[in-house]
Gaussian input, Z-matrix of N, CA and C with variables (Angstrom, degrees):
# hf/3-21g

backbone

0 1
 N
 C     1     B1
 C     2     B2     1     A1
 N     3     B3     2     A2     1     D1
 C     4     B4     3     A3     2     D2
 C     5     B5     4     A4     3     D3
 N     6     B6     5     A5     4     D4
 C     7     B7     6     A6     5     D5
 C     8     B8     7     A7     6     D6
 N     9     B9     8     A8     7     D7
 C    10    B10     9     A9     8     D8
 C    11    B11    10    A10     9     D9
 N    12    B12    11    A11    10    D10
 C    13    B13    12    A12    11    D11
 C    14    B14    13    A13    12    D12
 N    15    B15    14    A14    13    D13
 C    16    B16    15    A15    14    D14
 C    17    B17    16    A16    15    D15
 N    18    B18    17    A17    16    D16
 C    19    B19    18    A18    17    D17
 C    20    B20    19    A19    18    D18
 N    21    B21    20    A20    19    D19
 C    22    B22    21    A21    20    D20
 C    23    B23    22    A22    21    D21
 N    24    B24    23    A23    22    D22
 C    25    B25    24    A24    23    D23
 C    26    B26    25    A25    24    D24
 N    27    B27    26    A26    25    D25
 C    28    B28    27    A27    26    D26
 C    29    B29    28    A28    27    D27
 N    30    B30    29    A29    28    D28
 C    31    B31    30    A30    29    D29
 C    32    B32    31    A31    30    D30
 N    33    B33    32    A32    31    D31
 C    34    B34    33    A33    32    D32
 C    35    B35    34    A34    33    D33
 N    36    B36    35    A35    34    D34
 C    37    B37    36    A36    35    D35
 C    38    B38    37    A37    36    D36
 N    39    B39    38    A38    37    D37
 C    40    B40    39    A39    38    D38
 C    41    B41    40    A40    39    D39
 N    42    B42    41    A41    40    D40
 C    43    B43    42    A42    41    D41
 C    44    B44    43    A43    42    D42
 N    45    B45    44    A44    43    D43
 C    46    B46    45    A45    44    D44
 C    47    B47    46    A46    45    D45
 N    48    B48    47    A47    46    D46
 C    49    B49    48    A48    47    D47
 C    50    B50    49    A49    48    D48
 N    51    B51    50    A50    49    D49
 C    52    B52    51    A51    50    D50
 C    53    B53    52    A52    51    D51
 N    54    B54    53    A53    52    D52
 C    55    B55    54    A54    53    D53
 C    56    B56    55    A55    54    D54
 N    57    B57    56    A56    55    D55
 C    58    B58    57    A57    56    D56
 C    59    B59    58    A58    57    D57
 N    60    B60    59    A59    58    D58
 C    61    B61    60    A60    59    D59
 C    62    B62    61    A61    60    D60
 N    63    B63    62    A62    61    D61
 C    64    B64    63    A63    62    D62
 C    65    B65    64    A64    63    D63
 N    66    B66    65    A65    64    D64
 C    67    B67    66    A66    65    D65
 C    68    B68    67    A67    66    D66
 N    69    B69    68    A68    67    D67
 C    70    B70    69    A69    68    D68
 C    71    B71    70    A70    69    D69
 N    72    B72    71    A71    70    D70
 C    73    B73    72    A72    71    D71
 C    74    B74    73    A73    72    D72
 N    75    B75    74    A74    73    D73
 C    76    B76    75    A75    74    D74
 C    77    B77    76    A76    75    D75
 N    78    B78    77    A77    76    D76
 C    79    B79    78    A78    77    D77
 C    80    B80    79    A79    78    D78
 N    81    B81    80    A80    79    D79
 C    82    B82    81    A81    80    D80
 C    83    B83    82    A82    81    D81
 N    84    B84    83    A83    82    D82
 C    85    B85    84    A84    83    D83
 C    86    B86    85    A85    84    D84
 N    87    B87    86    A86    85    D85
 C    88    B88    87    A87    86    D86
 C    89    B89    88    A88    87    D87
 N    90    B90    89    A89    88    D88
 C    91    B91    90    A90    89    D89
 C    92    B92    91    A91    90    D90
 N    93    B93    92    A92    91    D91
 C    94    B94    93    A93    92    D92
 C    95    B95    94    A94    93    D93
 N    96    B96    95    A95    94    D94
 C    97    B97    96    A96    95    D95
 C    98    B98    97    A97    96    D96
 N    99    B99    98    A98    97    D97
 C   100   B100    99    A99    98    D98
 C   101   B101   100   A100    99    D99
 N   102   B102   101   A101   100   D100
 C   103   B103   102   A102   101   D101
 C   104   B104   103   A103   102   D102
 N   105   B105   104   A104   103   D103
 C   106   B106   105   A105   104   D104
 C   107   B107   106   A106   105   D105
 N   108   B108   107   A107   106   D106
 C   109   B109   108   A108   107   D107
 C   110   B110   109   A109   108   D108
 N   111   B111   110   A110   109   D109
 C   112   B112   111   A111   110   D110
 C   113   B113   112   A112   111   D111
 N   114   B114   113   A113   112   D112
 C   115   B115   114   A114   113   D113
 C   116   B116   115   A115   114   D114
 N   117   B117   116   A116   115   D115
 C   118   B118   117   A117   116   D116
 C   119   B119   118   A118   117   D117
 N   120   B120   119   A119   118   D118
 C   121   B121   120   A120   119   D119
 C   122   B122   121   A121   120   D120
 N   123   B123   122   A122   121   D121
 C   124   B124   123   A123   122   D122
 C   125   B125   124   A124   123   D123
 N   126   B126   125   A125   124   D124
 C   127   B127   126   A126   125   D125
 C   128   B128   127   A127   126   D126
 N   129   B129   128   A128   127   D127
 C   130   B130   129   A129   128   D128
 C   131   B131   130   A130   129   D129
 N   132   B132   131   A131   130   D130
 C   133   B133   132   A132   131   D131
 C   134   B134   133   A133   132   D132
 N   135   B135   134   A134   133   D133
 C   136   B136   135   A135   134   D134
 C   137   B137   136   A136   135   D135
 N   138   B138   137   A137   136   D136
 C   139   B139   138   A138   137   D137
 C   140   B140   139   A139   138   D138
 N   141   B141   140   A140   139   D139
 C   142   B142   141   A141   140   D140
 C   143   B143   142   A142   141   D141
 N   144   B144   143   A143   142   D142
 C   145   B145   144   A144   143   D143
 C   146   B146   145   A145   144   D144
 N   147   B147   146   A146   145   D145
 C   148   B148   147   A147   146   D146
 C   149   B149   148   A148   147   D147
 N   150   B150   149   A149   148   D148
 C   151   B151   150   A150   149   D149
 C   152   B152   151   A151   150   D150
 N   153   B153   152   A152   151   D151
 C   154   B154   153   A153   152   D152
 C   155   B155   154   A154   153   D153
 N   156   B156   155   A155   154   D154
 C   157   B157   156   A156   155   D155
 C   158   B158   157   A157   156   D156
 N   159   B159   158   A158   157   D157
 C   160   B160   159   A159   158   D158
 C   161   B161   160   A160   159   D159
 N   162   B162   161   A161   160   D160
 C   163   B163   162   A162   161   D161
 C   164   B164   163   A163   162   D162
 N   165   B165   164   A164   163   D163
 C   166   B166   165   A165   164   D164
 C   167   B167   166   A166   165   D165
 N   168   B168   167   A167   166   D166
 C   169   B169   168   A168   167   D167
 C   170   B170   169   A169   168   D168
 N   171   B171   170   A170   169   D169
 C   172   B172   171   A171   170   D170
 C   173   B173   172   A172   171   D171
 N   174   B174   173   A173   172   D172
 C   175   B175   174   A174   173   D173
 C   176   B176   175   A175   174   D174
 N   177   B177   176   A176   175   D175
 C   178   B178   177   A177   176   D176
 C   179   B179   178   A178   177   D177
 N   180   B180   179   A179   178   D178
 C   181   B181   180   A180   179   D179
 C   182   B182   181   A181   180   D180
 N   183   B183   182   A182   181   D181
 C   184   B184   183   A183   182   D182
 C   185   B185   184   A184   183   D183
 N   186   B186   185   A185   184   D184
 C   187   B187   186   A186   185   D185
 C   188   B188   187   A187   186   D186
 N   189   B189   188   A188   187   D187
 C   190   B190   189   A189   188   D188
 C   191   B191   190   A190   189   D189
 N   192   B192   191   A191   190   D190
 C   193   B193   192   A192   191   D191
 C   194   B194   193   A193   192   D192
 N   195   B195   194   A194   193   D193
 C   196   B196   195   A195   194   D194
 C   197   B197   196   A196   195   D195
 N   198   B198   197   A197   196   D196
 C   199   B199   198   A198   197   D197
 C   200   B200   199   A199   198   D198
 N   201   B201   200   A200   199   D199
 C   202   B202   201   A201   200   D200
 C   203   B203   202   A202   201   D201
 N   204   B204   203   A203   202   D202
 C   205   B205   204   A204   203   D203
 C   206   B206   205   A205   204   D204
 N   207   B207   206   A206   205   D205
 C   208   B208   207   A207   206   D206
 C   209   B209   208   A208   207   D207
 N   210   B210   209   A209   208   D208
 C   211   B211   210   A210   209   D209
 C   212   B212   211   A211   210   D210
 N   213   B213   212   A212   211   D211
 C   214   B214   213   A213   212   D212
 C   215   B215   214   A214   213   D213
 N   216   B216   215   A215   214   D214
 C   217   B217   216   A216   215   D215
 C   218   B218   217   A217   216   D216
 N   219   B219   218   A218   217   D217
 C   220   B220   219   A219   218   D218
 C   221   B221   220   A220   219   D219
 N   222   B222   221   A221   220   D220
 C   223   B223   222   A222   221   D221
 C   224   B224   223   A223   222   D222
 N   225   B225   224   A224   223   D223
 C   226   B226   225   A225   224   D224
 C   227   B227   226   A226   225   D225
 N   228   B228   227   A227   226   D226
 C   229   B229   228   A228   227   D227
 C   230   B230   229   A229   228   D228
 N   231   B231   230   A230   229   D229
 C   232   B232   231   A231   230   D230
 C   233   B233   232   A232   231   D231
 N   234   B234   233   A233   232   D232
 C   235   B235   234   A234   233   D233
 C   236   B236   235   A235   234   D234
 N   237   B237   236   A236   235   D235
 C   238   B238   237   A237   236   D236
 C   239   B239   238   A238   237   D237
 N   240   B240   239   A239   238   D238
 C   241   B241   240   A240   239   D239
 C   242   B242   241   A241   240   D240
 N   243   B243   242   A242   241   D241
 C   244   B244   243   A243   242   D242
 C   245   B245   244   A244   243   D243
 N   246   B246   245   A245   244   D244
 C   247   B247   246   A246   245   D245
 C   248   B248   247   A247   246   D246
 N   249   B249   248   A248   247   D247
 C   250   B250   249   A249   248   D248
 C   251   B251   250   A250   249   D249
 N   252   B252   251   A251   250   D250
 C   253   B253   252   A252   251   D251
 C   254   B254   253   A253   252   D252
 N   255   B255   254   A254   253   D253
 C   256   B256   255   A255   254   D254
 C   257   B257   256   A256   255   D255
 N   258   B258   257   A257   256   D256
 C   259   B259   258   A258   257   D257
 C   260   B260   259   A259   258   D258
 N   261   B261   260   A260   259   D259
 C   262   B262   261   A261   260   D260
 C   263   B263   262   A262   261   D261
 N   264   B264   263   A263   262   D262
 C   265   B265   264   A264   263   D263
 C   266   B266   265   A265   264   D264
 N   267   B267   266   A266   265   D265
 C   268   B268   267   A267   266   D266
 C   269   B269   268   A268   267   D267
 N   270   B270   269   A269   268   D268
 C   271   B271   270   A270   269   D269
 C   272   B272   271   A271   270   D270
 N   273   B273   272   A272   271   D271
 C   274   B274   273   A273   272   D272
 C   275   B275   274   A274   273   D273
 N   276   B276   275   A275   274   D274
 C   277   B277   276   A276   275   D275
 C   278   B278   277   A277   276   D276
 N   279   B279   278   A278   277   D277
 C   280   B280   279   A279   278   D278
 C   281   B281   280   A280   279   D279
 N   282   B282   281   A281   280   D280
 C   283   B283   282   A282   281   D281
 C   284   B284   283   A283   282   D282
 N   285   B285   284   A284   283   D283
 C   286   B286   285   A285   284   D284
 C   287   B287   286   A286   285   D285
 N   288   B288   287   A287   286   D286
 C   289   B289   288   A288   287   D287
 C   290   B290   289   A289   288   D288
 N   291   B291   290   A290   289   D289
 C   292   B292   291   A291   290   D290
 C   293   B293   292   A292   291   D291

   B1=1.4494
   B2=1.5242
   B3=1.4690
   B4=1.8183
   B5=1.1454
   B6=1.2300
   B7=1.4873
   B8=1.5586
   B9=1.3283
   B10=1.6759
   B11=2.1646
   B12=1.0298
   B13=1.5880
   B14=1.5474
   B15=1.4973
   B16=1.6273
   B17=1.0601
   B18=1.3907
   B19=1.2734
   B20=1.5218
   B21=1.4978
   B22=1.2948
   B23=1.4943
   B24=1.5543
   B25=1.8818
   B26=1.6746
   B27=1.7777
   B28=1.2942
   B29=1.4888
   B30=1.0825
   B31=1.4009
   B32=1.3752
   B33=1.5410
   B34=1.2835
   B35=1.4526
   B36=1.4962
   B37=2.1027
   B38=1.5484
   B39=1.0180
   B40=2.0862
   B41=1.1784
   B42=1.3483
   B43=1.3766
   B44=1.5860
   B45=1.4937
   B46=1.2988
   B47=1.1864
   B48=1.9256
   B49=0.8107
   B50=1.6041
   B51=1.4225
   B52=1.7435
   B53=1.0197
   B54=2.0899
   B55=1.5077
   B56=2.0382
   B57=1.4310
   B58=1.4458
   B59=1.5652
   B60=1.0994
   B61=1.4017
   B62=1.3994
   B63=1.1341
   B64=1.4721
   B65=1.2575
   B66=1.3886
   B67=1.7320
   B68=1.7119
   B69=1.2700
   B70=1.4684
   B71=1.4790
   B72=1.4341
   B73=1.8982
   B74=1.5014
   B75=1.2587
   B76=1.2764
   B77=1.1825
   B78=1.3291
   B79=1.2696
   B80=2.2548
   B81=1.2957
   B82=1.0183
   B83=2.1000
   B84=1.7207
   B85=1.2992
   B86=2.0490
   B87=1.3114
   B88=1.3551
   B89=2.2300
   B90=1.1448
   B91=1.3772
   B92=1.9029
   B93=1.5304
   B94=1.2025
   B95=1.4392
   B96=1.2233
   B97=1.4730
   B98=1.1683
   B99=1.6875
   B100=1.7021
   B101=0.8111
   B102=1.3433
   B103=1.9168
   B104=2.1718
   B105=1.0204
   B106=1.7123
   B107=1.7818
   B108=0.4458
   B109=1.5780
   B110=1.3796
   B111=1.4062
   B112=1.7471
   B113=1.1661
   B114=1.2603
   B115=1.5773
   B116=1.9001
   B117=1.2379
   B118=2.0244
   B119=2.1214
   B120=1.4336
   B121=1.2154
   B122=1.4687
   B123=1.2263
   B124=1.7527
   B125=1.2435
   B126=1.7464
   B127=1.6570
   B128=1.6167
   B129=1.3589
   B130=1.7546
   B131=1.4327
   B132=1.4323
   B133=1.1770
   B134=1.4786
   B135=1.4570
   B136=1.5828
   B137=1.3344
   B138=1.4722
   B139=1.4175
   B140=2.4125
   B141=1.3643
   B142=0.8972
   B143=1.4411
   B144=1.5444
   B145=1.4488
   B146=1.0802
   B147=1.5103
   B148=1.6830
   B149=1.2176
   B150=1.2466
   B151=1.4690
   B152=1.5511
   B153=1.1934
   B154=1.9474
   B155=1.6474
   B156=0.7022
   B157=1.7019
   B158=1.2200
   B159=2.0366
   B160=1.3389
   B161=0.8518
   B162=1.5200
   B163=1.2815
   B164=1.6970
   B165=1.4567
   B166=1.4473
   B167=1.2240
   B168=2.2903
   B169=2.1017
   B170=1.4173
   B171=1.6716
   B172=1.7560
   B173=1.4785
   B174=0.8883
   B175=1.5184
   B176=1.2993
   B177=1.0920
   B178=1.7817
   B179=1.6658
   B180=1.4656
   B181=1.6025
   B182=1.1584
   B183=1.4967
   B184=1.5808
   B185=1.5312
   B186=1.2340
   B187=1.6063
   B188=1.7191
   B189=0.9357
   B190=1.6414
   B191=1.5991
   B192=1.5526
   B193=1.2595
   B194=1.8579
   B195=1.6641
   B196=1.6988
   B197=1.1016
   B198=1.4395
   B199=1.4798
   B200=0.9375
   B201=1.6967
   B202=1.3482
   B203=1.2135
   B204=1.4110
   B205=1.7809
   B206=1.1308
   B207=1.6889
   B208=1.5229
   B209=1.5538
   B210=1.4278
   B211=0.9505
   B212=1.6570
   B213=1.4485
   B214=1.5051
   B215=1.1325
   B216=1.3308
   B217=1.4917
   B218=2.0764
   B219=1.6918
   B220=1.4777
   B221=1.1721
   B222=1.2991
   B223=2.0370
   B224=1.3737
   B225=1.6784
   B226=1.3880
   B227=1.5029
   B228=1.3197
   B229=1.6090
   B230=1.5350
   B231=1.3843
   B232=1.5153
   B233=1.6754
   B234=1.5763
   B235=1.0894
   B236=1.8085
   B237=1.2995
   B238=1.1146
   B239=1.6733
   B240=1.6518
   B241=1.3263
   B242=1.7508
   B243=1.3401
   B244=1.5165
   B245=1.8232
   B246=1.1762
   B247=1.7111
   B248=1.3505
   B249=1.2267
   B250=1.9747
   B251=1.5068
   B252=1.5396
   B253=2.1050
   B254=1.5324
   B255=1.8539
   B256=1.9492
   B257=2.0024
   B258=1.4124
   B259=1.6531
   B260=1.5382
   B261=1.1883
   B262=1.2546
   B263=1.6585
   B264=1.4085
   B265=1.7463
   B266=1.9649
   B267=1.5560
   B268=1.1776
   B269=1.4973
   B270=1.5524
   B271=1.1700
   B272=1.7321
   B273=1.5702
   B274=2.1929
   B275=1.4376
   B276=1.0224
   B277=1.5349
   B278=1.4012
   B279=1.2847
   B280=1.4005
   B281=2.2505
   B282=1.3091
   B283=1.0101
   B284=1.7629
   B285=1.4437
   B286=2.0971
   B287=1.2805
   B288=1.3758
   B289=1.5091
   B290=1.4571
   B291=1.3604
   B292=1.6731
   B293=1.8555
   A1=107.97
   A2=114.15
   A3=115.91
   A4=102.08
   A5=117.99
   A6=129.96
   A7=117.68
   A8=112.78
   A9=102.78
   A10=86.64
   A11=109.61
   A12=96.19
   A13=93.06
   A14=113.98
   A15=117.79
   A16=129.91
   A17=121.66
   A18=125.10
   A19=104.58
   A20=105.42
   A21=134.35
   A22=114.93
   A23=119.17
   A24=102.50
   A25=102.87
   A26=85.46
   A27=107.48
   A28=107.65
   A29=122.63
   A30=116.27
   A31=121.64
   A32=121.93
   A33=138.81
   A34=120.93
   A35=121.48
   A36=103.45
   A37=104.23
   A38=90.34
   A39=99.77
   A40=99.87
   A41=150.19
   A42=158.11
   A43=130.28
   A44=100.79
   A45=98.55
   A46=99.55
   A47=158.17
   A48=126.38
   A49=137.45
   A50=108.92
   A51=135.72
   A52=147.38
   A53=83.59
   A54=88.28
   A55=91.88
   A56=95.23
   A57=106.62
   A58=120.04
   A59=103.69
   A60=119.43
   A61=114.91
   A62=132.93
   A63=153.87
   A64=140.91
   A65=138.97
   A66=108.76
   A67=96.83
   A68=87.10
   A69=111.80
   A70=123.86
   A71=94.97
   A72=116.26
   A73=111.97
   A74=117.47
   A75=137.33
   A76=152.44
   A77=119.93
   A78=108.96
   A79=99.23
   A80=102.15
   A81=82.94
   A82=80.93
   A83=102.73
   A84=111.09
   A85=124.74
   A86=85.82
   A87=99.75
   A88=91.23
   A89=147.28
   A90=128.12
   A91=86.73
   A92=108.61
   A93=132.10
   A94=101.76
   A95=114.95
   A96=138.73
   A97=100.72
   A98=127.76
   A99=141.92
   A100=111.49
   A101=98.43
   A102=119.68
   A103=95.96
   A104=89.78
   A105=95.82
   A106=105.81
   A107=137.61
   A108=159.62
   A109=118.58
   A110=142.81
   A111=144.91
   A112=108.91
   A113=112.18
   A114=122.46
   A115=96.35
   A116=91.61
   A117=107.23
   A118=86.01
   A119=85.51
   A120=99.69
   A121=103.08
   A122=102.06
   A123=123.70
   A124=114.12
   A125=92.13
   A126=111.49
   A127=137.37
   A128=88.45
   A129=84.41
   A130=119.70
   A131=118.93
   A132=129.87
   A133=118.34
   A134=118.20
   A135=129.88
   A136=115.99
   A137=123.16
   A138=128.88
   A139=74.47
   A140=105.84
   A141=99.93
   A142=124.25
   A143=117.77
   A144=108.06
   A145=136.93
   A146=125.22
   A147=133.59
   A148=125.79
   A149=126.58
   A150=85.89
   A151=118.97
   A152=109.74
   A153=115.75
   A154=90.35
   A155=137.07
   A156=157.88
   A157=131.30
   A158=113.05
   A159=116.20
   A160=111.35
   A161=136.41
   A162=122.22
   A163=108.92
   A164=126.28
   A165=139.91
   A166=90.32
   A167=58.19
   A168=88.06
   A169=115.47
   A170=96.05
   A171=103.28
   A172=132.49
   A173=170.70
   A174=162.68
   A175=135.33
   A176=130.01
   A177=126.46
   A178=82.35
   A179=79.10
   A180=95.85
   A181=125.34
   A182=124.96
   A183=107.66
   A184=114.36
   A185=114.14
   A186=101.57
   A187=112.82
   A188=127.11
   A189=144.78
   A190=91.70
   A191=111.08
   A192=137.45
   A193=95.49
   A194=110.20
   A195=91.02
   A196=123.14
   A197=142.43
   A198=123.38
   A199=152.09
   A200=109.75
   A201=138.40
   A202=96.34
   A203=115.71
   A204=116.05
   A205=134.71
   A206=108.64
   A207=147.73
   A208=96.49
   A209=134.46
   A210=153.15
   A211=123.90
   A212=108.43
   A213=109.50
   A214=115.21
   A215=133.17
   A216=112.60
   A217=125.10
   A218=78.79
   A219=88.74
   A220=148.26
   A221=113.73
   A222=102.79
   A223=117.90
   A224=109.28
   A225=111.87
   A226=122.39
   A227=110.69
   A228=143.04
   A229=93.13
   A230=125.53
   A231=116.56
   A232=107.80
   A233=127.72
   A234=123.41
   A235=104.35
   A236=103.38
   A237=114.86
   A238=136.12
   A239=112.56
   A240=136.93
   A241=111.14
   A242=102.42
   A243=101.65
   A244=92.28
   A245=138.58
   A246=121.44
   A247=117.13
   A248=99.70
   A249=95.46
   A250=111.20
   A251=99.60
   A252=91.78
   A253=105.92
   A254=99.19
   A255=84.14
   A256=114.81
   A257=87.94
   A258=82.46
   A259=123.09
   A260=116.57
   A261=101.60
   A262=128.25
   A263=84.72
   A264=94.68
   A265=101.90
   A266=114.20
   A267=126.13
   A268=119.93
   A269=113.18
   A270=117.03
   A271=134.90
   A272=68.49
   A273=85.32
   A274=104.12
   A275=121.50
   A276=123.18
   A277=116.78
   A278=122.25
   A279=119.93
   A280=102.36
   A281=105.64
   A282=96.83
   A283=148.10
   A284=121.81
   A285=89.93
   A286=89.53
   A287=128.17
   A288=162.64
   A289=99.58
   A290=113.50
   A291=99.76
   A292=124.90
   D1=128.13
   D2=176.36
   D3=-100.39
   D4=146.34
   D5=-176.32
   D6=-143.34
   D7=147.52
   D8=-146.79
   D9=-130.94
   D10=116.64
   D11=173.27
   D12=-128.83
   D13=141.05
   D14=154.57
   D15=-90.70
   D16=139.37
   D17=-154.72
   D18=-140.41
   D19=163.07
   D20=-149.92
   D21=-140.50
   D22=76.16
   D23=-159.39
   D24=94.86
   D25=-123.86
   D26=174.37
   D27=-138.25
   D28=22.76
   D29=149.35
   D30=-128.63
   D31=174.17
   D32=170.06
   D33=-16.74
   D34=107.82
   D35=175.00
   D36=-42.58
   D37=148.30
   D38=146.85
   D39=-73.79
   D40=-50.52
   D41=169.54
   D42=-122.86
   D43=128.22
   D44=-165.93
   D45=-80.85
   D46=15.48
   D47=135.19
   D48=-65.14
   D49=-17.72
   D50=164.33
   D51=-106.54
   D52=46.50
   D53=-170.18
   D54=-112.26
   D55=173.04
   D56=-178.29
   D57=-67.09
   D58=-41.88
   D59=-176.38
   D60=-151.38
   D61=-172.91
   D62=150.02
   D63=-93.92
   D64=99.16
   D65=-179.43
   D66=-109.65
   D67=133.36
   D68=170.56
   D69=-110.17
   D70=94.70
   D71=179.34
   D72=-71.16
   D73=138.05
   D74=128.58
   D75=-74.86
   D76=89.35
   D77=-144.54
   D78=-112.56
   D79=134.81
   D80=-161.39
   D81=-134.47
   D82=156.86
   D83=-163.34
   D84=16.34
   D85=61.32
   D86=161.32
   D87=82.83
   D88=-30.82
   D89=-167.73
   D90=-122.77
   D91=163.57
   D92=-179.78
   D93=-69.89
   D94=132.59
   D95=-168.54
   D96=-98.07
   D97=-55.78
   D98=-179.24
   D99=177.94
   D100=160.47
   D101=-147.16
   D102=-137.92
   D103=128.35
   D104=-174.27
   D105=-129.88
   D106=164.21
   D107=-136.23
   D108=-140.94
   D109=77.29
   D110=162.03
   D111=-94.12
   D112=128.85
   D113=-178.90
   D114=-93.64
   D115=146.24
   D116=-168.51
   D117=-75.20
   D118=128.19
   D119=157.80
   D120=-161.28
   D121=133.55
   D122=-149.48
   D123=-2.78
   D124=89.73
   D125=178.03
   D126=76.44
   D127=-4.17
   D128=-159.11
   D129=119.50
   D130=-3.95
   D131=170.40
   D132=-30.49
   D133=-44.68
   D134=172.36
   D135=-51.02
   D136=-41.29
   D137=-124.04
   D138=-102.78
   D139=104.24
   D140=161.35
   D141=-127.24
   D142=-22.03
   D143=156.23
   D144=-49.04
   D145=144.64
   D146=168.24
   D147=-2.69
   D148=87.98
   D149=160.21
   D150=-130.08
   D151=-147.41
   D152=-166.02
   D153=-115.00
   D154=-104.88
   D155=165.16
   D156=-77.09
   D157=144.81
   D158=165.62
   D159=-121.36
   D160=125.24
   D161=179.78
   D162=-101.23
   D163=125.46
   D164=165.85
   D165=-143.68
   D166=167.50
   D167=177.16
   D168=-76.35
   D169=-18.82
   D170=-156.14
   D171=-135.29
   D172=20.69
   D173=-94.65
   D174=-139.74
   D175=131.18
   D176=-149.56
   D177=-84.06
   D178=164.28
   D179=168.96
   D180=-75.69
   D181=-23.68
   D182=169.22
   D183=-78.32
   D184=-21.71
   D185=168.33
   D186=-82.31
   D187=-20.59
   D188=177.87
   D189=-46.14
   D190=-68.18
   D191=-154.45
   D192=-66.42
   D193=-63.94
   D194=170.55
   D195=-82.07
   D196=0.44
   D197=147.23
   D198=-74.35
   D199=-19.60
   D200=155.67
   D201=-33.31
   D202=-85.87
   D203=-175.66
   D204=-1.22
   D205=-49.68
   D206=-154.55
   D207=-85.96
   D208=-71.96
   D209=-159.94
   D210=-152.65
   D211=-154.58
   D212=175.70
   D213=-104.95
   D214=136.51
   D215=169.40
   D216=-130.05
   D217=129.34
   D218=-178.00
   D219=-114.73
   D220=164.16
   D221=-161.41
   D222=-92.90
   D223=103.05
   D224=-176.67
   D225=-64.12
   D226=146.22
   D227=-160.27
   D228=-93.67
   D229=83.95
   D230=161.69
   D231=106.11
   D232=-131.28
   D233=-168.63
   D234=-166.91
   D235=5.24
   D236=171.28
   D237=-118.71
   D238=107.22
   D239=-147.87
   D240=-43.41
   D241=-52.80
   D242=-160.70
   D243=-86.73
   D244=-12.06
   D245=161.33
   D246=-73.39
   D247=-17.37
   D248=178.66
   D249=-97.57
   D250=-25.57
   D251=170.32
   D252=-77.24
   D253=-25.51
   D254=170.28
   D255=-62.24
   D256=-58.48
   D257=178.18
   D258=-52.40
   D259=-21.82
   D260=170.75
   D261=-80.24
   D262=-30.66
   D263=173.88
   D264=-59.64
   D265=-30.23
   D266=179.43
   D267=-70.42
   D268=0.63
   D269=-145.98
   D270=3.74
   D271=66.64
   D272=179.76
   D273=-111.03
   D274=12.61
   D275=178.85
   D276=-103.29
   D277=141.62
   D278=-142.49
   D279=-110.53
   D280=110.35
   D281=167.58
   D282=-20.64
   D283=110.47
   D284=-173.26
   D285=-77.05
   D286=165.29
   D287=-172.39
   D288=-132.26
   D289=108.67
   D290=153.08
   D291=-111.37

């Protein structure tokens, strides 16, 4: 499973259009396999491989609309990385709907 979160520092964006970068996990039989590093340049423009999920707090609708495509995307619980890939592996994390 690839997983795409934007980030800010070292925690969670408030918005994944303003976030610093990207880390994009691999998470493979239940723990993270590898973790890689895209720096935000207009939006995510880079991020074109596959993936499964994004987890943010926040996201406009025109990026909503092309990432949806890509995967699922969900609304992170707090600002801290490895409780929200747990909850998601938990599927306690709550779908965005637009």
């Amino acid at each position: 499973m690839k997983i795409i979160i934007p980030m800010r520092l070292d925690k969670i964006s408030d918005e994944f259009e303003n976030c610093e970068y990207f880390l994009i996990l691999e998470i493979k039989d239940g723990e993270i396999d590898s973790v890689k590093t895209v720096f935000n340049d207009n939006c995510g423009e880079k991020i074109k491989q596959k993936i499964d999920a994004i987890i943010c707090k926040k996201i406009n609708e025109k990026n909503y609309k092309k990432f949806s495509k890509k995967g699922v995307i969900y609304k992170a619980e707090g600002d801290d990385v490895d409780k929200n890939i747990s909850l998601l592996l938990e599927n306690k994390l709550k779908e965005i709907c637009k």
